[in-house]
SEVO-916229 format. One record per residue (C-alpha): x, y, z. Coordinates in steps of 0.5 Angstrom, whole numbers, padded with zeros to 4 digits, always signed. Last residue first. Layout:
residues N
XYZ...
This chain:
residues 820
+0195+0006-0071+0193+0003-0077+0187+0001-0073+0186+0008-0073+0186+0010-0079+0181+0003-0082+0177+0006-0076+0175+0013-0078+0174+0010-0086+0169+0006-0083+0166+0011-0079+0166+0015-0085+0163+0009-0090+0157+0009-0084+0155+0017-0083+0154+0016-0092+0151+0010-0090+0146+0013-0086+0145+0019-0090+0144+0026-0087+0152+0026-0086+0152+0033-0084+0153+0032-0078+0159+0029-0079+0162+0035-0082+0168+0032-0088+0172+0038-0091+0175+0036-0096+0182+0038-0099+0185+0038-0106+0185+0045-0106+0189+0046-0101+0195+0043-0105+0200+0046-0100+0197+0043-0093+0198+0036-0097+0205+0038-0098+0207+0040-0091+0204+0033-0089+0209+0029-0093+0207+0025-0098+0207+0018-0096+0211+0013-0100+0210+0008-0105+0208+0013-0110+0202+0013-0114+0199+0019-0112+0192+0021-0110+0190+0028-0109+0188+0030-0103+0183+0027-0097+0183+0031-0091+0178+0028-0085+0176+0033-0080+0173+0033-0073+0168+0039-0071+0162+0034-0067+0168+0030-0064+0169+0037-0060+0175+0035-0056+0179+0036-0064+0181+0031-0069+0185+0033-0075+0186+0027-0080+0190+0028-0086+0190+0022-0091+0194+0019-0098+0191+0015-0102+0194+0009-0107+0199+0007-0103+0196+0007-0097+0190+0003-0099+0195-0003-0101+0198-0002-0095+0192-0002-0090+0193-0010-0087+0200-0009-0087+0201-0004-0082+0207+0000-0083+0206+0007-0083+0200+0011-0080+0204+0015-0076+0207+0018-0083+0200+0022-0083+0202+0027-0078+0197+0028-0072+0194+0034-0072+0190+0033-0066+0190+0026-0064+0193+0027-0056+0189+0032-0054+0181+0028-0057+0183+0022-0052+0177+0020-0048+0172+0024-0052+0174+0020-0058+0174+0014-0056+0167+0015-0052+0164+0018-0058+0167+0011-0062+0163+0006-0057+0156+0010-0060+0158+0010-0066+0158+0003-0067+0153+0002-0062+0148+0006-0068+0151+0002-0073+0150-0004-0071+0142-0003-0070+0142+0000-0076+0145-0006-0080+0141-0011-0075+0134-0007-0077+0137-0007-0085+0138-0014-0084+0131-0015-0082+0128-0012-0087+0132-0015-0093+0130-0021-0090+0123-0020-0089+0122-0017-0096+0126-0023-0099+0121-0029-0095+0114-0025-0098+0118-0025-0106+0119-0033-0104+0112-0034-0102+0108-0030-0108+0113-0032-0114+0111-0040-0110+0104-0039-0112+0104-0036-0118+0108-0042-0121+0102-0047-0118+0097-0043-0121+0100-0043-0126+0102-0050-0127+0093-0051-0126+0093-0057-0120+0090-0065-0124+0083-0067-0126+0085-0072-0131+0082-0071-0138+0087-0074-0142+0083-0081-0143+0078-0076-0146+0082-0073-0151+0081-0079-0156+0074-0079-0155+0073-0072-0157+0076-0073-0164+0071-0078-0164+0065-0075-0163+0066-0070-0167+0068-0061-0168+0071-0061-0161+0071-0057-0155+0070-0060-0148+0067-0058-0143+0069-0060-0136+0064-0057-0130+0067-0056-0124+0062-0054-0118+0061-0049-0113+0055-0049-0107+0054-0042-0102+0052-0039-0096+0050-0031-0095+0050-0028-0088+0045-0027-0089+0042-0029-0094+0042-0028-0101+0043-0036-0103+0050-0037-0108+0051-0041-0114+0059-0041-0115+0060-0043-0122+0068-0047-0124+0069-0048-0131+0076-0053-0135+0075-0053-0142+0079-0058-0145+0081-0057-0153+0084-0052-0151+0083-0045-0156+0088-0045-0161+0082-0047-0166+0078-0041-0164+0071-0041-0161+0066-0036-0162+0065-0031-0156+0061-0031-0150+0059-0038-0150+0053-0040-0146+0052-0043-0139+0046-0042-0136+0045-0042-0128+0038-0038-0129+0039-0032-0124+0046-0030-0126+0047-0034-0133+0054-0036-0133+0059-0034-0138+0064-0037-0142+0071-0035-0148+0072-0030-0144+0078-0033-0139+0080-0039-0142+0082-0044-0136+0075-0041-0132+0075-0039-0124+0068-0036-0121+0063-0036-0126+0057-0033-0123+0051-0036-0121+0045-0033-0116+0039-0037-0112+0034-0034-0108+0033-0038-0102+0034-0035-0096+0030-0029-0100+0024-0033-0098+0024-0040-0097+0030-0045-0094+0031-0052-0098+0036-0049-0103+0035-0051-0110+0040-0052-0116+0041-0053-0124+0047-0051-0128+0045-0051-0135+0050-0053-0140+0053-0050-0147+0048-0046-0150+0052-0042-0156+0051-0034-0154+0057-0034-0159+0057-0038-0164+0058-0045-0163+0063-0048-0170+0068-0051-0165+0062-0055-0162+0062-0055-0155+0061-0062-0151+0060-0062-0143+0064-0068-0140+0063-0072-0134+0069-0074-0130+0070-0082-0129+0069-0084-0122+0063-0089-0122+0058-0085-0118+0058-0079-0124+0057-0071-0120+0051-0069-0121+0051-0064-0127+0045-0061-0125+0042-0061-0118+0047-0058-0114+0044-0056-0107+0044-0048-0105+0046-0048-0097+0042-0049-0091+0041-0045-0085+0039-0038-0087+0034-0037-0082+0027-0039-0082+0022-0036-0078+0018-0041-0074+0010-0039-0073+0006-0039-0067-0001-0039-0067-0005-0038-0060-0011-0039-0058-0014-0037-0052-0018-0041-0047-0022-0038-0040-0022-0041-0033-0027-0041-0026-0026-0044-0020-0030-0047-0015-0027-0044-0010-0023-0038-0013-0016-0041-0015-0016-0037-0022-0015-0042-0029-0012-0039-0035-0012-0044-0041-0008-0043-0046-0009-0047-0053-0004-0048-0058-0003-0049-0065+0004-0050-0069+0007-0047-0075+0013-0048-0079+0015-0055-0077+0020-0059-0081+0023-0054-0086+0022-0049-0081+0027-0053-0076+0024-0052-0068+0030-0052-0062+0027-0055-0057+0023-0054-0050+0021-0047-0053+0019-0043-0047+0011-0039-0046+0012-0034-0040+0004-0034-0037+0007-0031-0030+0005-0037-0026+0004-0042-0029+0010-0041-0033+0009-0044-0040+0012-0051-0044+0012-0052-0051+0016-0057-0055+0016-0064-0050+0007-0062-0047+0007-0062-0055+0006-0070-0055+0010-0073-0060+0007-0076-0066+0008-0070-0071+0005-0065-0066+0000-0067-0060-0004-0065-0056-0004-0062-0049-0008-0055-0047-0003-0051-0044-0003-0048-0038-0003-0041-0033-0005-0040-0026-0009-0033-0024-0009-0031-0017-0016-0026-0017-0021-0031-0013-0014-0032-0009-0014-0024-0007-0019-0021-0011-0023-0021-0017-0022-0017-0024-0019-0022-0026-0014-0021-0032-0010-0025-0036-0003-0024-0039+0001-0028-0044+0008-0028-0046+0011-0031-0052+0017-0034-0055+0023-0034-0048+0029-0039-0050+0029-0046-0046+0032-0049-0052+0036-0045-0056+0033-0043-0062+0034-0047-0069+0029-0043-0073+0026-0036-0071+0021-0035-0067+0014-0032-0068+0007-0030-0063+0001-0030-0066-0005-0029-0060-0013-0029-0061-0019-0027-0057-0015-0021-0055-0015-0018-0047-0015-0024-0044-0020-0026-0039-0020-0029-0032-0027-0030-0030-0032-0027-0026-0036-0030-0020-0031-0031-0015-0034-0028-0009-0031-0021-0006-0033-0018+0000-0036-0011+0000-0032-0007+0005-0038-0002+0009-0035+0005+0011-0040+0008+0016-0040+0016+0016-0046+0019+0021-0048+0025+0021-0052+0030+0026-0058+0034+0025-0061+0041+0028-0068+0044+0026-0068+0050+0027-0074+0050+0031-0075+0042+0033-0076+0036+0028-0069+0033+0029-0065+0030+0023-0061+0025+0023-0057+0024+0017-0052+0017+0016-0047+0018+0011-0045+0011+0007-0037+0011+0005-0038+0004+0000-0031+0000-0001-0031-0005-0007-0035-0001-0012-0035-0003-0019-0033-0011-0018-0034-0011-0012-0042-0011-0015-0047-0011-0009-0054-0015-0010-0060-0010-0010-0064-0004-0004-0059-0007+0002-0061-0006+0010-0058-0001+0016-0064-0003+0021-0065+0002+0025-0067+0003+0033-0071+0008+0036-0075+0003+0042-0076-0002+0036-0075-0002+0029-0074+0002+0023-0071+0001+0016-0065+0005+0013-0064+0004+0006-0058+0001+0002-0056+0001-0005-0053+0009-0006-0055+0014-0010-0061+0016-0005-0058+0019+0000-0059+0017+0008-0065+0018+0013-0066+0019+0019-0072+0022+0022-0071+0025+0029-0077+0027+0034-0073+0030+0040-0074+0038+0039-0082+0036+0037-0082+0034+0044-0077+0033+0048-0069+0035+0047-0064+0029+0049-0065+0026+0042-0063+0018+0041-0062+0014+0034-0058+0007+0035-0056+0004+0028-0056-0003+0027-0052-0005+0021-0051-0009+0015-0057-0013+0014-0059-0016+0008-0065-0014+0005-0063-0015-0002-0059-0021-0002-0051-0022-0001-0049-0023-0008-0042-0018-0005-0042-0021+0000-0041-0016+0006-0035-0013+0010-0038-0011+0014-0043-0013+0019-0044-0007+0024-0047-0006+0030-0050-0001+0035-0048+0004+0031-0050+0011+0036-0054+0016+0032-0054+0022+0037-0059+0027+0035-0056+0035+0036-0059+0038+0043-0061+0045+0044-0068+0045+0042-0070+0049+0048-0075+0046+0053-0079+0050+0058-0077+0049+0065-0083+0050+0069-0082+0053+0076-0086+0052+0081-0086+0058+0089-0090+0055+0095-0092+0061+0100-0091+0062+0107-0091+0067+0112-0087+0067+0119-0087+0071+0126-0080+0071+0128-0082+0077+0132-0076+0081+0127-0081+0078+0121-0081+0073+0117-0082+0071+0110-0081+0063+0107-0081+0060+0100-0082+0054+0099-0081+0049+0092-0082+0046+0086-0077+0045+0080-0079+0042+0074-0077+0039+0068-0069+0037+0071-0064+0033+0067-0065+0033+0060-0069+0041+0061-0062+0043+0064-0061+0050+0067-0056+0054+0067-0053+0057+0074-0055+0062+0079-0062+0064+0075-0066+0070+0080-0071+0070+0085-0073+0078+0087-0076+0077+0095-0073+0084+0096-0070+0083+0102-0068+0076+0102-0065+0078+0094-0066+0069+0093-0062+0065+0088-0063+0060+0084-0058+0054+0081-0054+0052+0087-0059+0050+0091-0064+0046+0087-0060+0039+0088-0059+0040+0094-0067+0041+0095-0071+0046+0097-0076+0047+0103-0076+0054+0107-0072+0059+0102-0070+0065+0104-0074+0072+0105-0073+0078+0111-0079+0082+0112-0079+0089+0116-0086+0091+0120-0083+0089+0127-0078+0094+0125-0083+0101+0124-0090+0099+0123-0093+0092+0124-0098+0090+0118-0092+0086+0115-0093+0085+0108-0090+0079+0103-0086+0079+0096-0084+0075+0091-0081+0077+0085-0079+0073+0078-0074+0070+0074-0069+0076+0074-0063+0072+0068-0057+0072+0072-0054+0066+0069-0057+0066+0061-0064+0063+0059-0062+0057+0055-0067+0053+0058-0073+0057+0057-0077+0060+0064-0084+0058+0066-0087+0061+0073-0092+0060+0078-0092+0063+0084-0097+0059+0090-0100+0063+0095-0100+0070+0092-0099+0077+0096-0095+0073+0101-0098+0075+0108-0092+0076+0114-0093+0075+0122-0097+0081+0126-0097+0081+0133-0090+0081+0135-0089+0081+0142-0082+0078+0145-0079+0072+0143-0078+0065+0146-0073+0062+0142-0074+0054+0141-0068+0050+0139-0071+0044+0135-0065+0038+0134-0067+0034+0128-0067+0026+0128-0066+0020+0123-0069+0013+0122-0069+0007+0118-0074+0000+0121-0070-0006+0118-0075-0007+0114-0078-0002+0111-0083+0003+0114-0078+0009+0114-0078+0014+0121-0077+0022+0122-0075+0023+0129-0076+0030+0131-0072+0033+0138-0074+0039+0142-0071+0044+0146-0075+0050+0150-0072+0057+0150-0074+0063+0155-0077+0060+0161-0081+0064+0166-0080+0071+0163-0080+0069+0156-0087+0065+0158-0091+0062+0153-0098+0059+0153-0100+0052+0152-0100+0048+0146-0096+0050+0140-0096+0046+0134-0090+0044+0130-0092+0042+0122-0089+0036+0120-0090+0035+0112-0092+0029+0109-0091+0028+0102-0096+0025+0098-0097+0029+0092-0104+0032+0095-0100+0033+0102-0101+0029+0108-0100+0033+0114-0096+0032+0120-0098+0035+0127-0093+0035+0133-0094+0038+0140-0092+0042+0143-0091+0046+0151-0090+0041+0157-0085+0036+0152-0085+0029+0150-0080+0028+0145-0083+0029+0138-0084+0023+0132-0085+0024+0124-0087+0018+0121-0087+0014+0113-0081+0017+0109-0079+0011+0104-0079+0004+0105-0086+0002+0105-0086+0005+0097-0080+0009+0095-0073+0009+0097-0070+0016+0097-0072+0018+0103-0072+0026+0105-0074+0029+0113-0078+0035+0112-0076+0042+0116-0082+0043+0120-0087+0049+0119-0090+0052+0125-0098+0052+0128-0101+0055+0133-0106+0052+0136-0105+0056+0144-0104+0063+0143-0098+0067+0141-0097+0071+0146-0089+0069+0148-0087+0070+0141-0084+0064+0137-0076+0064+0133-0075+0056+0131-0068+0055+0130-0067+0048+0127-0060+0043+0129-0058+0037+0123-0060+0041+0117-0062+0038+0111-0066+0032+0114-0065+0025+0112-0069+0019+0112-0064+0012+0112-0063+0009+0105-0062+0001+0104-0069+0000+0104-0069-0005+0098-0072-0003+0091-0074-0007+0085-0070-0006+0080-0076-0007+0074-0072-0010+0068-0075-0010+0060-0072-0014+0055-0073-0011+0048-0072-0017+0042-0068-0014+0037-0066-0019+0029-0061-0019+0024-0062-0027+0024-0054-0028+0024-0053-0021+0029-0058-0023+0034-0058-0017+0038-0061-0017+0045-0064-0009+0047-0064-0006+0054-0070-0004+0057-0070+0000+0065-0076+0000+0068-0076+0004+0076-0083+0004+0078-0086+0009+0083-0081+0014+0081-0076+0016+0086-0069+0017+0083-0070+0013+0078-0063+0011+0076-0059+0013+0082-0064+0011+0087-0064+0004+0085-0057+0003+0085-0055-0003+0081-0048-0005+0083-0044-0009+0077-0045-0014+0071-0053-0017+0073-0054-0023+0069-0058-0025+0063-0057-0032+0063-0055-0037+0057-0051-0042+0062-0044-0041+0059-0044-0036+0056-0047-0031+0062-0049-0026+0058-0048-0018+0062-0052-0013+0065-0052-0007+0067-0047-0004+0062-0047+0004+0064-0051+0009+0059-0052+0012+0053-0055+0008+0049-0056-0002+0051-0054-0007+0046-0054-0014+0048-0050-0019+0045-0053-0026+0041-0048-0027+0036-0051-0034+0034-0044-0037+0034-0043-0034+0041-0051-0036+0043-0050-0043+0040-0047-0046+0048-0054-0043+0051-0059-0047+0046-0062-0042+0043-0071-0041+0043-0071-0033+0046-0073-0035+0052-0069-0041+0053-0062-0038+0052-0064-0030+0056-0066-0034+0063-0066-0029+0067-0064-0024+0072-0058-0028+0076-0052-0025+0080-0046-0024+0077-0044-0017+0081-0047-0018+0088-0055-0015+0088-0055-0007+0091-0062-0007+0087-0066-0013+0087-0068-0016+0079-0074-0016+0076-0074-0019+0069-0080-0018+0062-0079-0021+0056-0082-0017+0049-0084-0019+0042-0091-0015+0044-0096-0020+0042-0095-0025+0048-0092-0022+0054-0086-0027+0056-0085-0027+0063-0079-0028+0068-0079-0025+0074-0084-0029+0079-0079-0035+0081-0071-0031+0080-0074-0024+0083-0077-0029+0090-0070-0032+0089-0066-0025+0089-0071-0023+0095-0069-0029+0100-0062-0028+0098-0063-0021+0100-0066-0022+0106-0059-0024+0110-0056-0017+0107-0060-0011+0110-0058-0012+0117-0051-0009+0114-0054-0002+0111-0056-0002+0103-0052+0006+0101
């Protein structure tokens, strides 16, 4: 992290970037930036616009973005001025750790020109890390006979800025028994090493303090310190040997945890403990720590965790064996990861133009692709390709980019939406791939105009329609879309008989229904022409034409016209003349008429409808002769009067009449002389006829309504009587005749008949008792009537089936009880 006293040279450092960054290598395609790290969000890269010739308020329409793989955007477009500018902290470091040079390309898409230009950034380092070392206090273990000269490593301080501002010198306090010594090694790091100058005593002092300050060259000048603790030990005279000064050793990436890498291992001359060795490891990193592990004491190296090729290629360390005099042997230990080829391609769509015109050119852009492989080697070179059914082809371009590009002209119409797959395949052992899906739309263009299924249309409609009524529809298809495929309607003007036809036709424009705007007369107009065009809203629009013939089918709308005979315009009556000697099947006249309908409308039948002779003429049924059908006799009348009905065979069927006055005579003269007689007047039998029917109808409802007041009487009639006779049946049971006595109204009945009456509660059971008559001017006595019984009539009124046979005895019943 950038210390505060960094922060007032920074502005100085920016400017410097902004003066010497930006160059233009020629032949290459290539703009080249530098840029600080630690830089304030926004700060300037470059001047993106001008290098690449566009004007900076174009670049949205030009669609200038940049496009970067698989990692954090850096860096961003400033809109308005054109500049490439940084988008957040860059940590120098953390990007390149200690490389030399740390370079980091980034790609600009111009989407309109379907073009990549490559930039390259260099971030130049500032010194914003202090030098450290791994542990902050060091035991350094030292026998009191050790001769002066003797050397011992120190623990190394690490910097991870480079150049001057990385580790740079090493310094010792001021002490009586050491000295420091630092060594160059052929990678260029310094290693410090402890040097003793004057004997030792454990008995005169038994441990000595020390402090290392490691310091940077940058500026402000950057430091860290260790506190070395020196232990005086007693004689040990033998350090440890490694077999080998440098081990190396290469191990596959994939190899499991706990995998036995190799085994180190170091001899002591000195017998019994002095001579036992202890391992660790002296120089590694943190990184490094946690994927080794040491045995200290069998020096057996082993896998702790899984190794990375992609993230680290090589691993260099110390290993460190000391005896219990703390007598010490070194020995450098490099390990080689081998790549294993364990990383799919990655194919990343940088850019996509869809949808895409359909008359789009061949060679036409569609994507840009980003095609990346972690693995080295073989393992890491990928062949993209895609299927060979399909119009596109990949095309390479710079730093593993493609370009996604049309083989033809594209046809919506066929295929409106296209699935492309994508396969990248790496060149490793099995080789692994990865498959990319694009759906790319095709845009439609007006290029296909609406059609009709049929060149031609005939359409029928019956005379005299309403008007507004529906006689066609017509429907043309545009294989287009959205508005390209809107299709209006129209009917190409003309016209009929004078008037334009816009007045007899009209269509939906959109829907093609055709409306009749008058009602058509087949005998005025039988068929009509028309030309439909169908127009889509496409720009320019495109149109095609149909005829359509429309036919007017007649109807039976007029009946037969009389042609012959014609009806005279003076007033007189014409006369047909038939000899009194024609033969049967005599000529007499023709009956001549025309029906201005076709077809079977106008099929025309005669028939006779009325005669004054009937039999003495017939009609022809399709010629309309009229012929006599027998010979003529002298009682026959000398005016004959003929009715014919000439009917159509429509539906429904309209016909015309006409009286014709035939004449029959031997002579001129005679016909003459009868002619002033020949008035049209109402047949008397007709008329005779006429009033028999009315007044035969007007009796039949008399005598119906009298007989429904009759029986309607009737019924009350006995209905009151039942309730008479309920209410006094105790008192009239056997009544004497003799009551009936002296009633004027009844005494010319009662001198002829004599009756009886018994009555009882149940009216059901009531009789009347008629005995023989006599003609005297009394009443017999009852005791007489009882003895005739042969004369007796016994009278059930449920009996009485008749109505009238009930209505007489009603009558009777209440002629006796009025005398009463």
């Amino acid at each position: 992290m950038a210390a505060p006293q960094s922060r007032p040279r920074r502005g100085e450092l920016i400017l410097l970037c902004a003066l010497l960054g930006t160059l233009w290598e020629t032949g290459t395609g290539q703009i080249r930036y530098s840029v600080p790290e630690e830089t304030d969000k926004g700060s300037f890269v470059g001047n993106v616009s001008k290098d690449l010739g566009l004007d900076p308020r174009e670049l949205a329409k030009h669609g200038v973005r940049i496009v970067s793989r698989g990692r954090t955007q850096l860096f961003a477009l400033n809109p308005r001025s054109g500049s490439l500018v940084t988008a957040g902290r860059i940590d120098r470091e953390e990007l390149c750790a200690q490389s030399p040079r740390c370079l980091i390309n980034i790609n600009i898409l111009v989407e309109d020109k379907g073009k990549l230009f490559g930039i390259e950034i260099e971030i130049i380092d500032i010194n914003d890390n202090n030098p450290k070392f791994q542990v902050e206090d060091l035991e350094v273990k030292i026998n009191e006979i050790a001769v002066p000269g003797a050397r011992y490593p120190l623990p190394e301080a690490v910097d991870p800025d480079v150049g001057v501002n990385s580790l740079q010198s090493y310094q010792l306090n001021p002490n009586h028994h050491f000295s420091l010594d630092v060594q160059t090694g052929d990678n260029g790091v310094i290693n410090p090493e402890l040097v003793l100058q004057r004997a030792l005593d454990r008995e005169e002092e038994a441990a000595h303090h020390l402090v290392l300050t490691a310091s940077d060259g940058g500026e402000p000048r950057r430091s860290s310190t260790v506190r070395i603790h020196v232990t005086v030990l007693d004689t040990n005279d033998n350090a440890p040997v490694f077999a080998q000064p440098i081990y190396r050793v290469k191990v596959l990436e994939n190899v499991p945890p706990g995998t036995r890498l190799l085994t180190v291992t170091a001899s002591d001359p000195d017998e019994g403990i002095n001579g036992k060795v202890a391992y660790k490891f002296r120089k590694i990193n943190e990184k490094q720590t946690p994927l080794f592990q040491l045995n200290e004491n069998t020096g057996e190296i082993s896998i702790a965790k899984s190794l990375d090729y992609e993230e680290c290629s090589f691993y260099e360390m110390e290993i460190q064996a000391e005896d219990v005099g703390a007598l010490l042997g070194r020995t450098k230990l490099f390990i080689s990861v081998e790549d294993v080829n364990d990383n799919r391609p990655e194919v990343i769509i940088t850019s996509l133009f869809s949808p895409v015109l359909e008359n789009s050119l061949p060679g036409t852009v569609i994507a840009f692709l980003s095609v990346h492989d972690q693995d080295s080697g073989k393992n890491g070179q990928v062949v993209c390709y895609t299927r060979d059914n399909l119009p596109f082809k990949l095309e390479e371009s710079i730093d593993n980019y493609y370009r996604l590009v049309t083989r033809k002209y594209l046809d919506r119409e066929n295929v409106s939406i296209y699935n492309i797959t994508v396969m990248a395949s790496d060149l490793g052992t099995p080789p692994l791939s990865t498959e990319t899906h694009i759906a790319l739309h095709v845009a439609d263009i007006n290029d296909n105009p609406p059609t009709f299924p049929r060149a031609s249309y005939s359409a029928y409609i019956l005379e005299n329609n309403l008007r507004g009524a529906s006689i066609f529809s017509l429907t043309a298809h545009d294989p287009d879309s959205q508005e390209n495929a809107q299709v209006t309607y129209s009917v190409t003007e003309d016209t009929l008989q004078g008037a334009p036809l816009s007045s007899y036709i009209s269509i939906n424009s959109d829907t093609g229904v055709l409306y009749a705007l008058q009602s058509f007369d087949y005998e005025q107009i039988r068929d009509l022409q028309l030309l439909v065009t169908a127009s889509d809203s496409g720009d320019p629009p495109l149109s095609s034409n149909v005829s359509l013939n429309l036919f007017v089918l007649d109807q039976n709308d007029n009946a037969p016209e009389i042609l012959y005979p014609a009806l005279p315009t003076d007033g007189s009556t014409g006369v047909e003349l038939a000899p009194r000697s024609a033969e049967p099947d005599y000529l007499v006249t023709k009956v001549v008429a025309v029906d201005r309908d076709s077809g079977q409308n106008a099929w025309l039948s005669y028939r006779l409808l009325k005669a004054s002779e009937p039999g003495l003429f017939a009609v022809g049924l399709h010629t309309g002769e009229v012929r006599t059908a027998r010979a003529l006799l002298d009682r026959d009348a000398l005016k004959q009067s003929l009715v014919v009905v000439v009917q159509d065979h429509g539906q429904p069927p309209l016909s015309a009449t006409v009286t014709l006055t035939v004449a029959v005579a031997d002579s001129i003269p005679e016909v003459l002389t009868e002619l002033g007689s020949l008035k049209p007047s109402v047949d008397p039998n007709d008329s005779s006829l006429t009033l028999y029917l009315v007044v035969a109808v007007a009796a039949v409802s008399c005598v119906f309504l009298a007989f429904v007041v009759v029986l309607l009487g009737l019924r009350l009639r006995r209905w009151h009587k039942s309730r008479l006779l309920q209410g006094s049946s105790g008192r009239l049971v056997g009544v004497p005749a003799s009551h009936f006595v002296g009633v004027e109204e009844v005494q010319a009945f009662l001198q002829t008949y004599s009756h009886e009456v018994s009555l009882t509660a149940d009216s059901r059971k009531s009789h009347l008792i008629f005995p023989q008559p006599n003609y005297a001017d009394t009443l017999i006595s009852q005791e007489s009537c009882e003895k005739n019984d042969s004369l007796l009539t016994s009278v059930d009124f449920h009996e009485c089936k008749n109505e009238a046979d009930r209505g007489q005895v009603s009558l009777v019943l209440c002629l006796l009880l009025i005398s009463r």
